[in-house]
Residue frames relative to the residue before (quaternion, step in Angstrom):
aa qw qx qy qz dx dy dz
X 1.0000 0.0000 0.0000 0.0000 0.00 0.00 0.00
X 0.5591 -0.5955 0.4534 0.3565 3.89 -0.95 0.81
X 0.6833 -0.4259 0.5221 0.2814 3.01 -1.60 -0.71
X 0.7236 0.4263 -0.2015 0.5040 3.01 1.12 -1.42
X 0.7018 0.4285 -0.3521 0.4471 3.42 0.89 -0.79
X 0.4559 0.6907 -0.4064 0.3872 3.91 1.10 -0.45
X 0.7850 0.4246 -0.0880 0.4424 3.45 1.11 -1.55
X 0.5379 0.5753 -0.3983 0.4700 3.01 1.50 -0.35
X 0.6413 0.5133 -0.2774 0.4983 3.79 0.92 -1.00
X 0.5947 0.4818 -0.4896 0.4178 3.50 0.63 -0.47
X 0.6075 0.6101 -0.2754 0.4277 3.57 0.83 -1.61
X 0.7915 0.4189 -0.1850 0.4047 3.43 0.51 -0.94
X 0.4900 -0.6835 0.3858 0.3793 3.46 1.43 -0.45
X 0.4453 0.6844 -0.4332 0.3817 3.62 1.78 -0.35
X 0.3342 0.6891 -0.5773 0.2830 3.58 0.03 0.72
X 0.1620 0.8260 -0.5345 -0.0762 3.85 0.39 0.80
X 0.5246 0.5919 -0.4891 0.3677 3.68 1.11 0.18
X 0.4880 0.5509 -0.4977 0.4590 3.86 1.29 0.10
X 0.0400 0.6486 -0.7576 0.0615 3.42 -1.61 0.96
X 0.6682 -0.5217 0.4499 0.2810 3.61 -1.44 0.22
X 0.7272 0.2480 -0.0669 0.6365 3.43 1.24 -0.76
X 0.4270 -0.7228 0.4675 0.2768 3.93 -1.34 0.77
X 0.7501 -0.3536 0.3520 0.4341 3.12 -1.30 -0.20
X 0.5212 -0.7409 0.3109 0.2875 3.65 -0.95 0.95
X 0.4656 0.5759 -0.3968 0.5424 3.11 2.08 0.11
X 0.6304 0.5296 -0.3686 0.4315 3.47 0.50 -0.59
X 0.5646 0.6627 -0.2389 0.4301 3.80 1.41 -0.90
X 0.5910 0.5678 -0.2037 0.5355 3.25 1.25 -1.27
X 0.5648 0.6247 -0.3665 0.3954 3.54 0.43 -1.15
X 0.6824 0.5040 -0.3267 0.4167 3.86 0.82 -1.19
X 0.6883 0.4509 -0.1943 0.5340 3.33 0.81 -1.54
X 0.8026 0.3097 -0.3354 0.3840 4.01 0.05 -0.20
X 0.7880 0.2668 -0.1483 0.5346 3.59 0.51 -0.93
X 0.5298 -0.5987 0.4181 0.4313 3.69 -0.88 1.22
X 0.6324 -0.5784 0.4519 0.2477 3.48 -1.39 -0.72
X 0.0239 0.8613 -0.4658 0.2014 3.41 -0.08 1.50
X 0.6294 -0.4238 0.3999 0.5141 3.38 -1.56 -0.62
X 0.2084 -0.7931 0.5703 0.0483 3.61 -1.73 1.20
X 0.2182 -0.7401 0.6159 0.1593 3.17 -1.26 0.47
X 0.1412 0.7603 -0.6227 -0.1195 3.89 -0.69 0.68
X 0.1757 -0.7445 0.6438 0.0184 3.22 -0.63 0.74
X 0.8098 0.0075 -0.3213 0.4909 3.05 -1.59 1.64
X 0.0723 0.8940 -0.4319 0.0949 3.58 1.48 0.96
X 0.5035 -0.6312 0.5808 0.1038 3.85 0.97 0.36
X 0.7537 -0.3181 0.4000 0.4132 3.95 -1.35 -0.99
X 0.5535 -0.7037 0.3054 0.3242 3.06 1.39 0.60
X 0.2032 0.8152 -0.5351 0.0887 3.79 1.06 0.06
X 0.8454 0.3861 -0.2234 0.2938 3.32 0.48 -0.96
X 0.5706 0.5625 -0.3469 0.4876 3.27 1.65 -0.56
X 0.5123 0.5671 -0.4674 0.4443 3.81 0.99 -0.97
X 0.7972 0.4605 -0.2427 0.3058 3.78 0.51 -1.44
X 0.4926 0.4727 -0.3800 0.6240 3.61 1.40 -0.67
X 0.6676 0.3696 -0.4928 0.4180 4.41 -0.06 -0.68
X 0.7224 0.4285 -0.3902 0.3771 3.80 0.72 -0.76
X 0.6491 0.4359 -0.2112 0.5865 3.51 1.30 0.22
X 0.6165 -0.5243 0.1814 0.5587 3.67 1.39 1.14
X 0.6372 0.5655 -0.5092 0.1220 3.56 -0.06 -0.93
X 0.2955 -0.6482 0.6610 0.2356 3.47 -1.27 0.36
X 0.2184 -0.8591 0.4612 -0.0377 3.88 -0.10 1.81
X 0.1259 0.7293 -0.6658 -0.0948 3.12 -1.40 0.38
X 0.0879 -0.8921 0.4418 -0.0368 3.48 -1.12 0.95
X 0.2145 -0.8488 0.4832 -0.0067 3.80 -0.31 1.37
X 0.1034 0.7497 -0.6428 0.1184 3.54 -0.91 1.38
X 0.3542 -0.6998 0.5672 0.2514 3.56 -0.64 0.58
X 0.7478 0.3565 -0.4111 0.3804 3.66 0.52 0.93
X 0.3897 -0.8642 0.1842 0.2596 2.90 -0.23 0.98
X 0.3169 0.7258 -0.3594 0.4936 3.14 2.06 -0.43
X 0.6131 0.4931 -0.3387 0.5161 3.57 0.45 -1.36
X 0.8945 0.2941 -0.2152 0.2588 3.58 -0.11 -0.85
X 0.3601 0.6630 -0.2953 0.5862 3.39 2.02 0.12
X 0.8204 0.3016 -0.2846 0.3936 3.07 0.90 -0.81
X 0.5090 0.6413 -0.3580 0.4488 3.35 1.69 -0.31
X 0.6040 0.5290 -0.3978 0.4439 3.26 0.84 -0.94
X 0.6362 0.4179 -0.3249 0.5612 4.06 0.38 -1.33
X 0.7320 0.4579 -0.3830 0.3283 3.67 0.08 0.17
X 0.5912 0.5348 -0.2441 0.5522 2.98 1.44 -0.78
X 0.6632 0.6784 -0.0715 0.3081 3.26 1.06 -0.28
X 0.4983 0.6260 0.0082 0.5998 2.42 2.37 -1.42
X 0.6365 0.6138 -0.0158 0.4667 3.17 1.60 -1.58
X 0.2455 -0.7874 0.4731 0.3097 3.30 1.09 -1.20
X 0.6631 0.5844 -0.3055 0.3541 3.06 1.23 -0.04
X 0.3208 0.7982 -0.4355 0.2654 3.54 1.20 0.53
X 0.7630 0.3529 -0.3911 0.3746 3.52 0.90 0.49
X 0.4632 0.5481 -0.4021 0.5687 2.90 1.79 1.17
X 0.6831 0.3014 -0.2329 0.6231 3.68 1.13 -0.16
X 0.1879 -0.5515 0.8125 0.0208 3.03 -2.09 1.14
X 0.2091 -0.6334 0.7449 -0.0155 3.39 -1.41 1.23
X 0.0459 0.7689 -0.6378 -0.0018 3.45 -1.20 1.04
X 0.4152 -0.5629 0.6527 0.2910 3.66 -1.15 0.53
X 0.5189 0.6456 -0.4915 0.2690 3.42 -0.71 0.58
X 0.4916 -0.6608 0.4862 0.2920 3.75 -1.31 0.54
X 0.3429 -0.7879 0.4384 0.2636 3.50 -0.92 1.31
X 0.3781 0.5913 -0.4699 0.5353 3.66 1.01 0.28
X 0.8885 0.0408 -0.1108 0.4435 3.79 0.27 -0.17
X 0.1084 -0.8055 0.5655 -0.1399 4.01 0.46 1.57
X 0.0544 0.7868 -0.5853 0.1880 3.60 0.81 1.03
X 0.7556 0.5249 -0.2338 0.3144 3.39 1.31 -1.44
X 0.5501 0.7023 -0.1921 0.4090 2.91 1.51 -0.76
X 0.1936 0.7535 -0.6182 -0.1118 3.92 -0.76 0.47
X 0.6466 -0.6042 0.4142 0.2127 3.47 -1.96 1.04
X 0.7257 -0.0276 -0.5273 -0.4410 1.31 -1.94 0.27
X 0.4304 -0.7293 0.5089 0.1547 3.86 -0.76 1.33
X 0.2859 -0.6977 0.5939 0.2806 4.27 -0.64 0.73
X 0.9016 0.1021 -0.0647 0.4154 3.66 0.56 -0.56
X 0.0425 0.7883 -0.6115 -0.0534 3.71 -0.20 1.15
X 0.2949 -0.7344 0.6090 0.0533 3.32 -1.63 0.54
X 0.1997 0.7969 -0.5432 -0.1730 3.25 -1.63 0.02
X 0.3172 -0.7399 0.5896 0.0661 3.53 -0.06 1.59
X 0.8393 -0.3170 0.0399 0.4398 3.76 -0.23 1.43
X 0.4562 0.6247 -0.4679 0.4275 4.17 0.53 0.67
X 0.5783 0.4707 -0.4452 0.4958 3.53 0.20 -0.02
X 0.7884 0.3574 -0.2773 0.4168 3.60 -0.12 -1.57
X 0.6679 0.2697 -0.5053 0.4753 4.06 0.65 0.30
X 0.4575 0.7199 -0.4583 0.2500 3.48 0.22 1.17
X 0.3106 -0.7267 0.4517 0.4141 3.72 -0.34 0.57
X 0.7967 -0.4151 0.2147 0.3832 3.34 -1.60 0.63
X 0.7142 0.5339 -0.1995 0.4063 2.87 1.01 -1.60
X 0.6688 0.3945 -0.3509 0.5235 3.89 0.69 0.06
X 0.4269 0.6621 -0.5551 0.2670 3.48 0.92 0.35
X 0.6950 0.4818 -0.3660 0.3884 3.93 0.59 -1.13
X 0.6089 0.5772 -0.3010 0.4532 3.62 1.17 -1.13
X 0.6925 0.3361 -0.4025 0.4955 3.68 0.86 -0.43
X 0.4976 0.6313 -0.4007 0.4396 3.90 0.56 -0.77
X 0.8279 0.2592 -0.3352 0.3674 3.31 0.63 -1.09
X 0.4660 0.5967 -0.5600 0.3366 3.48 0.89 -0.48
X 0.3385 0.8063 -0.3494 0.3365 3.85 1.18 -1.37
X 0.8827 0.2264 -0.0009 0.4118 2.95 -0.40 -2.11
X 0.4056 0.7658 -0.3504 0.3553 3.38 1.41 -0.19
X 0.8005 0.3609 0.0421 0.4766 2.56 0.42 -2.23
X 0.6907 0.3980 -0.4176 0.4360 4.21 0.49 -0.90
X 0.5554 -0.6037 0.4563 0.3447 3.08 -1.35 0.41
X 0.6736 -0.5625 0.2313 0.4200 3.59 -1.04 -0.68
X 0.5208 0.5200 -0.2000 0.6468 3.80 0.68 0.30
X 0.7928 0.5336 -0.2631 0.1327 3.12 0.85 -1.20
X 0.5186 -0.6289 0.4510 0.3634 4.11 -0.81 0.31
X 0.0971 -0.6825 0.7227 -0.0502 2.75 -1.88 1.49
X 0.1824 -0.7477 0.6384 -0.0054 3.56 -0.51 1.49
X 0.1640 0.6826 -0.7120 -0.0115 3.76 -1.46 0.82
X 0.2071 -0.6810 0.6890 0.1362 2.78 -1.68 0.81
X 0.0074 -0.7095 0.7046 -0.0131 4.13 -0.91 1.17
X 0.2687 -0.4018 0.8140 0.3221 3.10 -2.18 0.26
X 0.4507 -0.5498 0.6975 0.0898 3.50 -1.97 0.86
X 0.5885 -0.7024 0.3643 0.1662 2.73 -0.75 1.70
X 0.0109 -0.7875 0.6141 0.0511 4.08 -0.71 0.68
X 0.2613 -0.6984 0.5262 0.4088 4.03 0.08 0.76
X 0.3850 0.6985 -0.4747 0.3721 3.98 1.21 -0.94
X 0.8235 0.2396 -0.1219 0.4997 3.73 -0.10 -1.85
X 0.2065 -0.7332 0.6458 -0.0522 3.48 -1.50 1.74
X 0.6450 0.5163 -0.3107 0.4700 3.27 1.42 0.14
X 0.8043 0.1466 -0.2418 0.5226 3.76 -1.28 1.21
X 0.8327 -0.1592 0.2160 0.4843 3.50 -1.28 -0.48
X 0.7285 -0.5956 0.3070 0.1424 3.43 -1.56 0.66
X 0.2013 -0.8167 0.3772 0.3875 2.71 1.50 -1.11
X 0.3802 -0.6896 0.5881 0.1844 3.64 -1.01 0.16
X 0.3688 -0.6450 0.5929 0.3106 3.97 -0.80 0.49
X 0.4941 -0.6142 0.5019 0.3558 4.06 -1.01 0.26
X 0.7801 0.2885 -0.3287 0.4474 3.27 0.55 -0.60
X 0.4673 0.6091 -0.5385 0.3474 4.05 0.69 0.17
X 0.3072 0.7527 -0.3080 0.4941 3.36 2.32 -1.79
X 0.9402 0.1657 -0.0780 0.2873 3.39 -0.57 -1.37
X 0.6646 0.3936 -0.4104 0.4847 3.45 1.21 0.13
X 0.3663 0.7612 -0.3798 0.3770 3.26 1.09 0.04
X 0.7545 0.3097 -0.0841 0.5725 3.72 1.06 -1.63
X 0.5394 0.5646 -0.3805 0.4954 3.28 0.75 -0.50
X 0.5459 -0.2400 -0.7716 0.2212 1.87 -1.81 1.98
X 0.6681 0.5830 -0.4268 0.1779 3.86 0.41 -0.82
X 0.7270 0.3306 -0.2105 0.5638 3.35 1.12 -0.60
X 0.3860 -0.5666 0.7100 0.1607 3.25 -1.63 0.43
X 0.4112 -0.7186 0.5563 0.0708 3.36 -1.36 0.53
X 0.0144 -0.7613 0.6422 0.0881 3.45 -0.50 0.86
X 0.9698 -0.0287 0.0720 0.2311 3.39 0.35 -0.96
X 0.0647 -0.8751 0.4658 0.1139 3.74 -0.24 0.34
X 0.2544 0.7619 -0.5955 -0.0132 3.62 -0.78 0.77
X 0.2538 -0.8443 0.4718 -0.0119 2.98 -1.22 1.60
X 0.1258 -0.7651 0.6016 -0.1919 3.42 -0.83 0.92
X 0.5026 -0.6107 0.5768 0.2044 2.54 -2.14 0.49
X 0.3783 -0.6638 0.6027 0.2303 3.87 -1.32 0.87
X 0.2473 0.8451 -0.4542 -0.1355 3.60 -0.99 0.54
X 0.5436 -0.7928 0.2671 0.0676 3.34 -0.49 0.88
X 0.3720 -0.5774 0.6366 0.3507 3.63 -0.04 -0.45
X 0.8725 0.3786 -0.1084 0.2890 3.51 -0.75 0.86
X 0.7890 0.1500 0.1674 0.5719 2.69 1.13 -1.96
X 0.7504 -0.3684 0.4174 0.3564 3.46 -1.52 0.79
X 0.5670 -0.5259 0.6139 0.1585 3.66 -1.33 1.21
X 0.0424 0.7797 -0.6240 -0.0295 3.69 -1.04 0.67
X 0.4612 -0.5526 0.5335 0.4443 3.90 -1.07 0.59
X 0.1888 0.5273 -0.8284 0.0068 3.77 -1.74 0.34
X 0.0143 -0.5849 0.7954 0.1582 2.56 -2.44 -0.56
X 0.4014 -0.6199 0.6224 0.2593 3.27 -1.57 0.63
X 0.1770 -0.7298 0.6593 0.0361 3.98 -1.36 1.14
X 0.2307 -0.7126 0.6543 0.1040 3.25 -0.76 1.15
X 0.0025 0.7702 -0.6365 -0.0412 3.66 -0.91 0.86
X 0.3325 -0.6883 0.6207 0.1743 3.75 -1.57 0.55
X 0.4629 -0.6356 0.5832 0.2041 3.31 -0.80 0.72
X 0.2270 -0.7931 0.5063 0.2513 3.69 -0.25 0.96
X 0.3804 -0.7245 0.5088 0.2674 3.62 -0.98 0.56
């Protein structure tokens, strides 16, 4: 999806991947791994970072719209938890701004509307920025040439040669996305380790 059309949807309010509450993977995250420094990238209204800060973390979160991040910020706010979160305007393919070192980065659907060619440039910011040991969590729709609607999708195995060597795999669970509205799409969420 563009840029221009991204911002248009904010402006308009079309954002149906916002909800009030995060992904139940993102839930888990509180209850298994202690509490540290985050990264959420393509962070939307910030849902998930607001919920990791009300659960200790000390957050930071990048969205290349700025609407999106206006509005995180007034949420976070709402929350009380704005002096645990930093909102940045910025492009998650390039985290130049960003310094390590972060125990858990994420991405709840930003990667897979990327072109190929920005895949290594984001990975590295990635490996840059996580510590060692530390947890990378993605969530992709899988690319279908069939589906012309929403994000691009990503292929699983580009996913996995991409991190490789730096990451280790732990986990893959795949599934179906479904919407309100709109055609059902293959993803999965990949849990990666930062090798040490």
């Amino acid at each position: 999806m563009n840029n221009t059309r991204m911002r248009q949807r904010y402006a308009q309010g079309n954002v149906p991947w916002d909800s009030t509450e995060p992904p139940p993977e993102i839930t888990a995250v509180s209850q298994t791994l202690p509490a540290g420094r985050g990264l959420d990238l393509g962070c939307g209204y910030g849902r998930s970072s607001i919920y990791l800060a009300q659960h200790g973390w000390q957050m930071d979160g990048v969205d290349y719209v700025p609407q999106a991040v206006e509005g995180a910020i007034a949420r976070a706010a709402a929350a009380g938890v704005s002096d645990q979160i930093e909102f940045h305007v910025g492009d998650a393919a390039r985290l130049d701004l960003l310094t390590p070192a972060y125990d858990l980065v994420f991405d709840i659907g930003c990667m897979h509307s990327f072109p190929n060619n920005a895949f290594p440039s984001y990975r590295d910011g990635i490996v840059r920025l996580l510590r060692d040991g530390g947890t990378y969590m993605l969530y992709a729709k899988f690319y279908n040439p069939e589906d012309t609607h929403g994000p691009r999708g990503v292929v699983e195995t580009a996913v996995l040669d991409l991190f490789q060597p730096h990451f280790t795999l732990k986990h893959i669970e795949r599934g179906e996305t479904h919407r309100d509205g709109r055609p059902s799409w293959a993803s999965a969420w990949f849990w990666f380790k930062k090798s040490q």
